[in-house]
N, CA, C and O atoms as a Tinker XYZ file with bonds, in Angstrom:
   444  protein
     1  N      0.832000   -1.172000    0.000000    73     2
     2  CA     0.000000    0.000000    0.000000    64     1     3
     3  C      0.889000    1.253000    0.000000    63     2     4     5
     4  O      2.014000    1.230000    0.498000    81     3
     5  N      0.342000    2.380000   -0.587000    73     3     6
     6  CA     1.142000    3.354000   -0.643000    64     5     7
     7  C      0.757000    4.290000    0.094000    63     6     8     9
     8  O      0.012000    4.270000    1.074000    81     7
     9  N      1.483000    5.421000   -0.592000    73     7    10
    10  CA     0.502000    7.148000    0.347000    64     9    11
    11  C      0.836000    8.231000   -0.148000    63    10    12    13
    12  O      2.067000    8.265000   -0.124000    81    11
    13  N      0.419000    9.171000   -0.600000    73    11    14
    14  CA     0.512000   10.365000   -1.324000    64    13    15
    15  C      0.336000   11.499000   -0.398000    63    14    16    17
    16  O     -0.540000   11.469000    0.466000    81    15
    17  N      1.118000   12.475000   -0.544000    73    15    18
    18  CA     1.093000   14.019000   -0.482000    64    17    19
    19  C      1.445000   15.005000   -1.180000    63    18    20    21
    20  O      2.345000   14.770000   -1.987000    81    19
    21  N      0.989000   16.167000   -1.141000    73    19    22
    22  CA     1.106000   17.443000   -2.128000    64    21    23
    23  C      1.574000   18.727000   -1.346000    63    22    24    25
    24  O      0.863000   19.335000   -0.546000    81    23
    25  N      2.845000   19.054000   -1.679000    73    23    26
    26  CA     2.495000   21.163000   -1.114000    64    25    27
    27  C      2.871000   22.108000   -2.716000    63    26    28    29
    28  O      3.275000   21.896000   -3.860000    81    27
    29  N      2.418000   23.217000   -1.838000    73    27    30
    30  CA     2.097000   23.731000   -3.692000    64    29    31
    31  C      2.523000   25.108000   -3.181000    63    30    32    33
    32  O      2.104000   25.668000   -2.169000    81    31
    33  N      3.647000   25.663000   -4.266000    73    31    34
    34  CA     4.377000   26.969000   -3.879000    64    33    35
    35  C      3.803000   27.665000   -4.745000    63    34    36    37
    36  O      3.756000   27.189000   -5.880000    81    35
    37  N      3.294000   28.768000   -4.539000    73    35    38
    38  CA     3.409000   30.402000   -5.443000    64    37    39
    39  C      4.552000   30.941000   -5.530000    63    38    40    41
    40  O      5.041000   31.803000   -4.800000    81    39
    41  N      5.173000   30.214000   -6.821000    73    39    42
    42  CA     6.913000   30.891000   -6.977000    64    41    43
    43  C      6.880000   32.470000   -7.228000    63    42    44    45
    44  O      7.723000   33.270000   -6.823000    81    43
    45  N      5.802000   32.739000   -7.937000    73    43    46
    46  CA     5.194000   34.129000   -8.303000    64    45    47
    47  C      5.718000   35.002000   -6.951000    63    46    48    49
    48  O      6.856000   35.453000   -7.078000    81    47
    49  N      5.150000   35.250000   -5.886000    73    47    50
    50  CA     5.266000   35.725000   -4.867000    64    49    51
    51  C      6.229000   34.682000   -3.275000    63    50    52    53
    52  O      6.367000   34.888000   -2.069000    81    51
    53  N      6.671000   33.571000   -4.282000    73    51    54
    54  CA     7.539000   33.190000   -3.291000    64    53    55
    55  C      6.896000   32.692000   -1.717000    63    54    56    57
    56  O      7.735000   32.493000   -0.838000    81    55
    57  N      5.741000   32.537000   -1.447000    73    55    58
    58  CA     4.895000   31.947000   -0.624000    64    57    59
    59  C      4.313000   30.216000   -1.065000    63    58    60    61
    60  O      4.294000   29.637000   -2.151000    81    59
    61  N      3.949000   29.846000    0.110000    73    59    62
    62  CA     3.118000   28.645000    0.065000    64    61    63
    63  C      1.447000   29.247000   -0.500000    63    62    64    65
    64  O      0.891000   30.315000   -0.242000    81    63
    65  N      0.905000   27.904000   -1.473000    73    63    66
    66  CA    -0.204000   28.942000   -1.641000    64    65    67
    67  C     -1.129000   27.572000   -0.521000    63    66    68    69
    68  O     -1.171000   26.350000   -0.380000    81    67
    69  N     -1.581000   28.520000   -0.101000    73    67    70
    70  CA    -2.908000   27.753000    0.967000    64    69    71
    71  C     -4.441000   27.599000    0.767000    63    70    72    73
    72  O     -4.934000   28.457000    0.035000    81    71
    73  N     -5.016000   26.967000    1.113000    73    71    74
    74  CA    -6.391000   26.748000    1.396000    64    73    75
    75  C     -6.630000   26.435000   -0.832000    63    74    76    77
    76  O     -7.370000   27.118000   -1.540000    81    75
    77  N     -5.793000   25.324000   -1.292000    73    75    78
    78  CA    -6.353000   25.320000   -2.880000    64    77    79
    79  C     -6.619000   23.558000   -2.655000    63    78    80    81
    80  O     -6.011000   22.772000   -1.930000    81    79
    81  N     -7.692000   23.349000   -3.523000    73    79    82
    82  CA    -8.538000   22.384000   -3.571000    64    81    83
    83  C     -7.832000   21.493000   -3.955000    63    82    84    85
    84  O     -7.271000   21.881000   -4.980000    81    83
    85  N     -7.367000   19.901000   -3.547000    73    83    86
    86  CA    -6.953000   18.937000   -3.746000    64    85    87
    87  C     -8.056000   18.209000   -4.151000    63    86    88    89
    88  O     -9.174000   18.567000   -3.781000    81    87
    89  N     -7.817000   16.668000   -5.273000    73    87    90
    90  CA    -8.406000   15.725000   -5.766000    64    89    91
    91  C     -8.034000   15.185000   -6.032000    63    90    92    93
    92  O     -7.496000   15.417000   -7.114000    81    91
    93  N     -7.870000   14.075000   -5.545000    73    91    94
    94  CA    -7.357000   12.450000   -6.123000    64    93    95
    95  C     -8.164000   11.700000   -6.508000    63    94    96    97
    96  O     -9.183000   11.548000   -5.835000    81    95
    97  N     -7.962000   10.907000   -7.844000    73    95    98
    98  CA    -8.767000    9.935000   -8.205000    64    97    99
    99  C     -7.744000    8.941000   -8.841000    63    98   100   101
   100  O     -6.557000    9.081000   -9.136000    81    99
   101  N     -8.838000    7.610000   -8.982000    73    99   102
   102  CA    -8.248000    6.897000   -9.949000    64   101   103
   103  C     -9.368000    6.139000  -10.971000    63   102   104   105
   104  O    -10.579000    5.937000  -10.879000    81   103
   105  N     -8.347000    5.825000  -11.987000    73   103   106
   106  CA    -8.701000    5.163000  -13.325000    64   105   107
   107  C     -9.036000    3.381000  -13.485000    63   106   108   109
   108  O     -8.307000    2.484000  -13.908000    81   107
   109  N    -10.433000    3.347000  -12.958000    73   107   110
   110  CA   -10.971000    2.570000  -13.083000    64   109   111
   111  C    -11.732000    1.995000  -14.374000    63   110   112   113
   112  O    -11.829000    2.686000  -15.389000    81   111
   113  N    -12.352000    0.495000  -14.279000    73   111   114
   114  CA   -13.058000    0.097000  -15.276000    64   113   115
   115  C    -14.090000    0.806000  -15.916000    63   114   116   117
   116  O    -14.269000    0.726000  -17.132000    81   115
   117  N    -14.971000    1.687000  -14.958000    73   115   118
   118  CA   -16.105000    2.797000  -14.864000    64   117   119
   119  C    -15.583000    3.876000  -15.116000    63   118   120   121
   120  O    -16.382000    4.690000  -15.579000    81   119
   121  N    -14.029000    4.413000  -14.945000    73   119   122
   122  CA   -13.401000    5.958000  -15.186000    64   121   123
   123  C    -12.852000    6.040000  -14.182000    63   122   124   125
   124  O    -12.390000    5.335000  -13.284000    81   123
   125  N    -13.012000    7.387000  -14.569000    73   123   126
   126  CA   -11.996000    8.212000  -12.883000    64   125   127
   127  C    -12.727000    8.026000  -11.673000    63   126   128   129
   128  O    -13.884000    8.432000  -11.772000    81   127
   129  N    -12.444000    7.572000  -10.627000    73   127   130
   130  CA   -13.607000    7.626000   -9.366000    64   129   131
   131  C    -12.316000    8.524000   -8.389000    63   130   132   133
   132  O    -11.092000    8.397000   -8.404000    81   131
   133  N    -13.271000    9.498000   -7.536000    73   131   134
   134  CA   -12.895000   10.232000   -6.861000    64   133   135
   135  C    -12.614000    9.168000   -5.734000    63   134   136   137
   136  O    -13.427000    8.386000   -5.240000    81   135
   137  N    -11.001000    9.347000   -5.380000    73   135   138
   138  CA   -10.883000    8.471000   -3.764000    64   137   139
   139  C    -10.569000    9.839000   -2.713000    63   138   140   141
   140  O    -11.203000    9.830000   -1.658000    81   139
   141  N     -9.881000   10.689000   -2.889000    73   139   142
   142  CA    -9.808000   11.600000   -1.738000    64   141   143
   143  C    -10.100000   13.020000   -2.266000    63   142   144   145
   144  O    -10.225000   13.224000   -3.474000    81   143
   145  N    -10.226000   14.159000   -1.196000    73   143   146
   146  CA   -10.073000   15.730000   -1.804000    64   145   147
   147  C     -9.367000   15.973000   -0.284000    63   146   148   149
   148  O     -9.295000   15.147000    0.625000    81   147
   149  N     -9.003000   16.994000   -0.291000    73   147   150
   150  CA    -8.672000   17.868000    0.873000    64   149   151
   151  C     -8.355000   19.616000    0.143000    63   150   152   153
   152  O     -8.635000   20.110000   -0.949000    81   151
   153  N     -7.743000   20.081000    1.214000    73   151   154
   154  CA    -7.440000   21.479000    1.000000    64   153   155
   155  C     -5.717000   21.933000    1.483000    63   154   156   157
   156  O     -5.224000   21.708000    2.588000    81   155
   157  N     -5.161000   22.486000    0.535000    73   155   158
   158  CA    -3.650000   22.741000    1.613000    64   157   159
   159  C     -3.591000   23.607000    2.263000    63   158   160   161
   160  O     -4.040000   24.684000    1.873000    81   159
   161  N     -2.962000   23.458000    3.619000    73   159   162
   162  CA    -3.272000   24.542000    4.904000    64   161   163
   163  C     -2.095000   25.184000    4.542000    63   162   164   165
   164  O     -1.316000   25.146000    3.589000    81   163
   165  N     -2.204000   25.793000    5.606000    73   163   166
   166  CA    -1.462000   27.707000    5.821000    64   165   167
   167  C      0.460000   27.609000    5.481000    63   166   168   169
   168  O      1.263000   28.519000    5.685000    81   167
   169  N      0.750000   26.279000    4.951000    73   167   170
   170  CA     1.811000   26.276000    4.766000    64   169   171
   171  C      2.033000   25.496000    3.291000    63   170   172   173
   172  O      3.084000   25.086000    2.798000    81   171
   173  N      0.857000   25.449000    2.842000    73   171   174
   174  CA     0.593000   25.111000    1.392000    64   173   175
   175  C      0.648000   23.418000    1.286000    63   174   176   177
   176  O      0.642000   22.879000    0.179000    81   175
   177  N      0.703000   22.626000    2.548000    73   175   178
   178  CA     0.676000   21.388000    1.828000    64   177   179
   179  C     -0.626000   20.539000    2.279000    63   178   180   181
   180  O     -1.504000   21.233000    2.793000    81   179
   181  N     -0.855000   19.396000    2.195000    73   179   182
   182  CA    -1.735000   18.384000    2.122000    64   181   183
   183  C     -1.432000   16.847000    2.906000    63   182   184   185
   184  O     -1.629000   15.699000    2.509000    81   183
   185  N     -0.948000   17.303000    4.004000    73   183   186
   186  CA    -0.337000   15.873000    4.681000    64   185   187
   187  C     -0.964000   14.536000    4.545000    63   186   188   189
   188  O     -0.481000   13.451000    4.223000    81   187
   189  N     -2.334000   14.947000    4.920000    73   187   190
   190  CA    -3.301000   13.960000    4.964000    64   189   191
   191  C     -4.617000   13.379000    3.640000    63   190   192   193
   192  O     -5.680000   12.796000    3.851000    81   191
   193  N     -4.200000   13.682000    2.731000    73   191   194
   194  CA    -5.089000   13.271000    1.510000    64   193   195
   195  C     -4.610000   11.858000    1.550000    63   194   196   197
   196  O     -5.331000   11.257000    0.753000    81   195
   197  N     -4.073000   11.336000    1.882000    73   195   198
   198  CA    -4.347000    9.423000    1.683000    64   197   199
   199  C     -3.759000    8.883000    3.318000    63   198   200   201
   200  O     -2.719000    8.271000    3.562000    81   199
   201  N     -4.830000    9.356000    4.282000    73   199   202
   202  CA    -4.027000    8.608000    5.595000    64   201   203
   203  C     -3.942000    7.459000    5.612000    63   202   204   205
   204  O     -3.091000    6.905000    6.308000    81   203
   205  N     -5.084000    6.565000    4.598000    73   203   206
   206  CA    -4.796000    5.120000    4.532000    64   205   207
   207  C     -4.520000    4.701000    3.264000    63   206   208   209
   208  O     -5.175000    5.181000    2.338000    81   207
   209  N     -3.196000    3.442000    2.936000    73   207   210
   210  CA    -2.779000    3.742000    2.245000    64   209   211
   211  C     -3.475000    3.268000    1.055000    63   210   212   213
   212  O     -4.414000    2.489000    1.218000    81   211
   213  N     -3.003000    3.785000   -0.604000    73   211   214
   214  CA    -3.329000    2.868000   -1.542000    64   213   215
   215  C     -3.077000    2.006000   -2.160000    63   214   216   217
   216  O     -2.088000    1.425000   -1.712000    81   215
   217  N     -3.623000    1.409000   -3.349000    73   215   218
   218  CA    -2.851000    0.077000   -4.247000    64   217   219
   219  C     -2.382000    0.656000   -5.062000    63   218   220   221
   220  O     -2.524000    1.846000   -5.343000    81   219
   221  N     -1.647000   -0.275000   -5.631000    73   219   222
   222  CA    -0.859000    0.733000   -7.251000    64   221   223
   223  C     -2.083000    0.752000   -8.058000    63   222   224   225
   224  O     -3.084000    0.206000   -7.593000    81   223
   225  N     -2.140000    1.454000   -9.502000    73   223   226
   226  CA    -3.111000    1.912000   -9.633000    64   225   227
   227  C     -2.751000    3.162000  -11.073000    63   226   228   229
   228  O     -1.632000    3.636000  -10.880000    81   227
   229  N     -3.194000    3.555000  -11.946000    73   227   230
   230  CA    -3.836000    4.840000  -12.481000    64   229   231
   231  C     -4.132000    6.324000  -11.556000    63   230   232   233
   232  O     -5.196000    6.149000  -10.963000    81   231
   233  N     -3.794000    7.143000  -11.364000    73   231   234
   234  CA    -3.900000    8.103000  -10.498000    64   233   235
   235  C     -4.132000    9.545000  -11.163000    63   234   236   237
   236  O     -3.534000    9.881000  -12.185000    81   235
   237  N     -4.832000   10.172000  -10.655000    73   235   238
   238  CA    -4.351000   11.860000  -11.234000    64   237   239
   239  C     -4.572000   12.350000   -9.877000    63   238   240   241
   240  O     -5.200000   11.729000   -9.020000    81   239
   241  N     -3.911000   13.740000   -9.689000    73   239   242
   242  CA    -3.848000   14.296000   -8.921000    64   241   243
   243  C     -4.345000   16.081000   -9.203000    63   242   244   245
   244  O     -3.516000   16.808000   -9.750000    81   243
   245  N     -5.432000   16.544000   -8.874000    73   243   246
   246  CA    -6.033000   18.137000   -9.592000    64   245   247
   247  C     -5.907000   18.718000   -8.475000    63   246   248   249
   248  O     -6.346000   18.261000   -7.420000    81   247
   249  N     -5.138000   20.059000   -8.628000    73   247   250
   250  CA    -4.817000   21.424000   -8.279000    64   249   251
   251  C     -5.528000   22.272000   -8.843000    63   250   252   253
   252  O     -5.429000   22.493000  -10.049000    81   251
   253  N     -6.643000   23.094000   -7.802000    73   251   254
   254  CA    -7.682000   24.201000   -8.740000    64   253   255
   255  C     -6.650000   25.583000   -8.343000    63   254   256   257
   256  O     -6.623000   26.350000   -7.381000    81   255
   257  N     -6.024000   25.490000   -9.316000    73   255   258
   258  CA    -5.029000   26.669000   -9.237000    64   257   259
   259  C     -5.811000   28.093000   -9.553000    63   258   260   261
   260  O     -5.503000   29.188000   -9.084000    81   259
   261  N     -7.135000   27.747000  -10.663000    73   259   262
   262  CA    -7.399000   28.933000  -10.885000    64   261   263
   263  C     -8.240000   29.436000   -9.466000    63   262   264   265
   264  O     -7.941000   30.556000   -9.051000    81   263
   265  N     -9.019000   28.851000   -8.897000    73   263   266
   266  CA    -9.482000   29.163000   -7.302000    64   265   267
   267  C     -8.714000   29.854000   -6.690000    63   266   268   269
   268  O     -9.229000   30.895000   -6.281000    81   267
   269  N     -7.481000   29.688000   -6.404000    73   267   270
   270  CA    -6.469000   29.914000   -5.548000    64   269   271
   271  C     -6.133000   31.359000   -6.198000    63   270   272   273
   272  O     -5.875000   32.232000   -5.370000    81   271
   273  N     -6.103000   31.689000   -7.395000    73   271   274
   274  CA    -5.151000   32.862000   -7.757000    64   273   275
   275  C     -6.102000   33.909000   -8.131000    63   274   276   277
   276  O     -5.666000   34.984000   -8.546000    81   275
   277  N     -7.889000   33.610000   -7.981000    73   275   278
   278  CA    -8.936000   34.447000   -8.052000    64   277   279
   279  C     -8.796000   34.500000   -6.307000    63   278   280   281
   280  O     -8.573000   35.693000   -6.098000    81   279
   281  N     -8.805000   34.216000   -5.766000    73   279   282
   282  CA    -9.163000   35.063000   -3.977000    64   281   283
   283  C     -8.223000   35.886000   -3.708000    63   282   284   285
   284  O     -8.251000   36.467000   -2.623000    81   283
   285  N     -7.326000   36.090000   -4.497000    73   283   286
   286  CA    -6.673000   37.241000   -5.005000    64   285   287
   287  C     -6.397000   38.204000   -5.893000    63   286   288   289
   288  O     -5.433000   38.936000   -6.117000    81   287
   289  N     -7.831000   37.980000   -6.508000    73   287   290
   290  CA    -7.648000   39.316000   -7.759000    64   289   291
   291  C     -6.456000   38.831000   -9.033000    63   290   292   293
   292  O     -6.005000   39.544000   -9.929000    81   291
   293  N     -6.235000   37.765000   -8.819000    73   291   294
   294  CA    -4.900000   37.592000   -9.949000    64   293   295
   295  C     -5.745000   36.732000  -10.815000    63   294   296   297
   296  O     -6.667000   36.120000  -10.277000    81   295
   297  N     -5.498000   36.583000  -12.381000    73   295   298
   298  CA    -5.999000   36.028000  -13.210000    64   297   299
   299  C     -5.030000   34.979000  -13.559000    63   298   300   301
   300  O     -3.848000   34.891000  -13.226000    81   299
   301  N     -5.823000   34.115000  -14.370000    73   299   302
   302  CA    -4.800000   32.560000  -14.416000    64   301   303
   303  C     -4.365000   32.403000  -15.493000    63   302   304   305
   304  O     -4.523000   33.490000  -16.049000    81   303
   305  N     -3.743000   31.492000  -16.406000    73   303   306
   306  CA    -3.691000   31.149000  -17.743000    64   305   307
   307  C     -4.643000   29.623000  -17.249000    63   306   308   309
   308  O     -5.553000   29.036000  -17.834000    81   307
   309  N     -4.114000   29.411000  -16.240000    73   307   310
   310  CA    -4.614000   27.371000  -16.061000    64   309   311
   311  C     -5.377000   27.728000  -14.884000    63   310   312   313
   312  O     -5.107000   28.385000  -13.879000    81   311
   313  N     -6.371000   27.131000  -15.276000    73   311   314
   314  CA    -7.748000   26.836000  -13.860000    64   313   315
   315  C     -7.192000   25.846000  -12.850000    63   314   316   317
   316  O     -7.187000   25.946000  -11.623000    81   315
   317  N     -6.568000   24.537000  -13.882000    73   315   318
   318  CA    -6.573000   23.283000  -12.720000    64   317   319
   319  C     -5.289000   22.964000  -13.482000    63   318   320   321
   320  O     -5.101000   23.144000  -14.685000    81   319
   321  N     -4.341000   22.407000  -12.488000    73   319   322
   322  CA    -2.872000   21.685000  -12.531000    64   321   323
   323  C     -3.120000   20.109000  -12.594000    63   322   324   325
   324  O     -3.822000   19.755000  -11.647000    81   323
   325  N     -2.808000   19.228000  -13.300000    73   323   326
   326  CA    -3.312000   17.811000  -13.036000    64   325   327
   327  C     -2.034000   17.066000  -13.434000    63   326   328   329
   328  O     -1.329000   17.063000  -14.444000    81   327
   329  N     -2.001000   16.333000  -12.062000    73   327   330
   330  CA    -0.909000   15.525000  -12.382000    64   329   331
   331  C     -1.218000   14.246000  -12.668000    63   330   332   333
   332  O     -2.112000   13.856000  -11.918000    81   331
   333  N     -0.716000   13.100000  -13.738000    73   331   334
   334  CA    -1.407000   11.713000  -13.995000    64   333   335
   335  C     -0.343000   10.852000  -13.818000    63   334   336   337
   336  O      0.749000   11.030000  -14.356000    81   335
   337  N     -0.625000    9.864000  -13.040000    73   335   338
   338  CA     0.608000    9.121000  -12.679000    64   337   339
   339  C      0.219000    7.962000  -12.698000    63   338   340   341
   340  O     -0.972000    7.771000  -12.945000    81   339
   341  N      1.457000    6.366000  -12.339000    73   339   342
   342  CA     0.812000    5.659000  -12.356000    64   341   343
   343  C      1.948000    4.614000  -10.678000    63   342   344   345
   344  O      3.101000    4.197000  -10.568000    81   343
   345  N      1.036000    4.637000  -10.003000    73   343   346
   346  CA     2.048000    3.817000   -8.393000    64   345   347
   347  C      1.970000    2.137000   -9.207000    63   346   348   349
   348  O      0.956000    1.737000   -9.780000    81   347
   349  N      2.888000    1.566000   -9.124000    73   347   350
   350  CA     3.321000   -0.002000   -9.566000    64   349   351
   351  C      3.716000   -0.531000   -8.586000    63   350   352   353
   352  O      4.020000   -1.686000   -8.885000    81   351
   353  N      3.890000   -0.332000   -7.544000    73   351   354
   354  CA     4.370000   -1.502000   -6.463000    64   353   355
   355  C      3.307000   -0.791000   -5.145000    63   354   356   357
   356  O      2.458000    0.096000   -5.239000    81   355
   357  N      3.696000   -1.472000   -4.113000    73   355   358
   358  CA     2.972000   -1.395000   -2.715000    64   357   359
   359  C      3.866000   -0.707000   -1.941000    63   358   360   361
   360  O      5.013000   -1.146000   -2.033000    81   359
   361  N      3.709000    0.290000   -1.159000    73   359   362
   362  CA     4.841000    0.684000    0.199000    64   361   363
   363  C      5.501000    1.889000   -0.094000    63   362   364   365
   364  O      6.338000    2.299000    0.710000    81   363
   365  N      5.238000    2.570000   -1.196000    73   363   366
   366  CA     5.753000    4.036000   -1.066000    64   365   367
   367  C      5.202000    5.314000   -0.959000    63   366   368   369
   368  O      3.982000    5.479000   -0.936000    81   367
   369  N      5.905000    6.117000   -0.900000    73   367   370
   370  CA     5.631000    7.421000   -0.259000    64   369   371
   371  C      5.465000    8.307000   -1.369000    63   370   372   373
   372  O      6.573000    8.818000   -1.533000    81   371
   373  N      5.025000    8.556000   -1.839000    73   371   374
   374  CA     4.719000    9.620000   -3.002000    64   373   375
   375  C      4.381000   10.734000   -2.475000    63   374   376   377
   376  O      3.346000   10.750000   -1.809000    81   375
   377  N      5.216000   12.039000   -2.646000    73   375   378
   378  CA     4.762000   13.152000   -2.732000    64   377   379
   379  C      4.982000   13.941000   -3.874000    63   378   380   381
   380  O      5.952000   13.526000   -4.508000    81   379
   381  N      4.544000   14.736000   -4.274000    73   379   382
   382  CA     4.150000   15.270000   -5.380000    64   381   383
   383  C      3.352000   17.014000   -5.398000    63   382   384   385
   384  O      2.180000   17.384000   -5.334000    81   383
   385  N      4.827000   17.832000   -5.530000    73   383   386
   386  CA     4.354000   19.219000   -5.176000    64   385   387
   387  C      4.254000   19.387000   -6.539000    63   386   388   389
   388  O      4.448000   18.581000   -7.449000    81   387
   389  N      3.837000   20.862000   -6.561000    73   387   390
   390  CA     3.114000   21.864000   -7.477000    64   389   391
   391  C      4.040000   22.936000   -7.452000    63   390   392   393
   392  O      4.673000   22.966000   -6.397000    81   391
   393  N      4.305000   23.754000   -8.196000    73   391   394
   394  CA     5.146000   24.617000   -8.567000    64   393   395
   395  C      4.463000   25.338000   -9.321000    63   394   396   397
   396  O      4.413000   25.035000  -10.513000    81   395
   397  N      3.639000   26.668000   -8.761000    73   395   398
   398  CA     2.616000   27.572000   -9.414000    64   397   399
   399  C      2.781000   29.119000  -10.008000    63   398   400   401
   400  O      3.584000   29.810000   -9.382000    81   399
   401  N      2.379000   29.495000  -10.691000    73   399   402
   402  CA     2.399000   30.970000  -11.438000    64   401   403
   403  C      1.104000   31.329000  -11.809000    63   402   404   405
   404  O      0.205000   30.488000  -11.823000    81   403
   405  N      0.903000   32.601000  -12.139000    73   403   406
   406  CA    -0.567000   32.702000  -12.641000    64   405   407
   407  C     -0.421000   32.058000  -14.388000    63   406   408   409
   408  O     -1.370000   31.938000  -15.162000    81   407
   409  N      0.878000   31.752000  -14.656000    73   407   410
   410  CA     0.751000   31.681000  -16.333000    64   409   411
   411  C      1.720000   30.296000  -16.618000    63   410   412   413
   412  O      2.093000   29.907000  -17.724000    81   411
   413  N      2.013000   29.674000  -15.299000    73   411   414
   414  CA     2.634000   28.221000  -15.641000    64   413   415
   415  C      2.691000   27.336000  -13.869000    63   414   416   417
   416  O      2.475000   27.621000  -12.691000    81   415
   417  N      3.124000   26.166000  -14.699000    73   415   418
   418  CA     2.791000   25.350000  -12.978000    64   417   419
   419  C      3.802000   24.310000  -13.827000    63   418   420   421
   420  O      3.900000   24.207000  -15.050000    81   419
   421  N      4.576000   23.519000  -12.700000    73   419   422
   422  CA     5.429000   22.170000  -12.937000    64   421   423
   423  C      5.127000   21.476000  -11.695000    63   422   424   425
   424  O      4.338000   21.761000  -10.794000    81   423
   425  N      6.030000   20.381000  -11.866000    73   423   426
   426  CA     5.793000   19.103000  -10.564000    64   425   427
   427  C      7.361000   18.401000  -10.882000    63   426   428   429
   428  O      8.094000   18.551000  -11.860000    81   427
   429  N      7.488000   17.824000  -10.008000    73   427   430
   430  CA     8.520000   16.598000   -9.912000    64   429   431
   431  C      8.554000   15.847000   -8.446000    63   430   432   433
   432  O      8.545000   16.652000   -7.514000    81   431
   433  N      8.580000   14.862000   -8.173000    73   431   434
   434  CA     8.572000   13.816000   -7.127000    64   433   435
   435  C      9.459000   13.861000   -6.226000    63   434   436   437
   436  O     10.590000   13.412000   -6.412000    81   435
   437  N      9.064000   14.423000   -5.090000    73   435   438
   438  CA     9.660000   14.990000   -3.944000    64   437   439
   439  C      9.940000   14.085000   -2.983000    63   438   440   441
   440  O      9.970000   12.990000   -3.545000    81   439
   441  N     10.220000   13.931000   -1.516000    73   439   442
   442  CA    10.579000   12.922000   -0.819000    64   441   443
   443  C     10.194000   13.175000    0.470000    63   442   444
   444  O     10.423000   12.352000    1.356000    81   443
């Protein structure tokens, strides 16, 4: 079983961005089924979106970036950041930040 987390920086202003909508799903026979959401707190991350763990699996991971950069009057190029991945074994730790702008966003697999 595994376990996922997310924190998500506003490189823009060099802050954590907080309180932006997390969604995890996975890619089932039926589609995407929603398994978790949360929100990242005041230091921009998401500790707890999979306290129990998962199977390997099809995954995406959605960042409503454009939410986050309207409760500030800032306009977006990207509404939502989505990361699609895929876990193949049992027992790891996946985290997976966000790297945000109002006009670009990246990721790479953190530890």
């Amino acid at each position: 079983m595994s376990t996922i987390t997310t924190h998500i920086l506003d490189t823009a202003l060099g802050k954590p961005a907080s309180h932006v909508t997390i969604t995890l799903e996975q890619l089932t026979n039926d589609g995407w089924q929603p398994i978790a959401e949360g929100k990242t707190d005041s230091d921009g991350r998401l500790k707890t979106l999979t306290p129990d763990p998962i199977v390997p699996g099809h995954y995406r991971l959605t960042a409503e970036i454009g939410d986050y950069f309207a409760q500030s009057n800032r306009s977006s190029l990207y509404l939502t950041a989505q990361i699609d991945f895929v876990i193949t074994q049992t027992g790891e730790h996946f985290h997976l930040p966000y790297l945000i702008t109002p006009n670009s966003w990246s990721t790479y697999r953190g530890s």
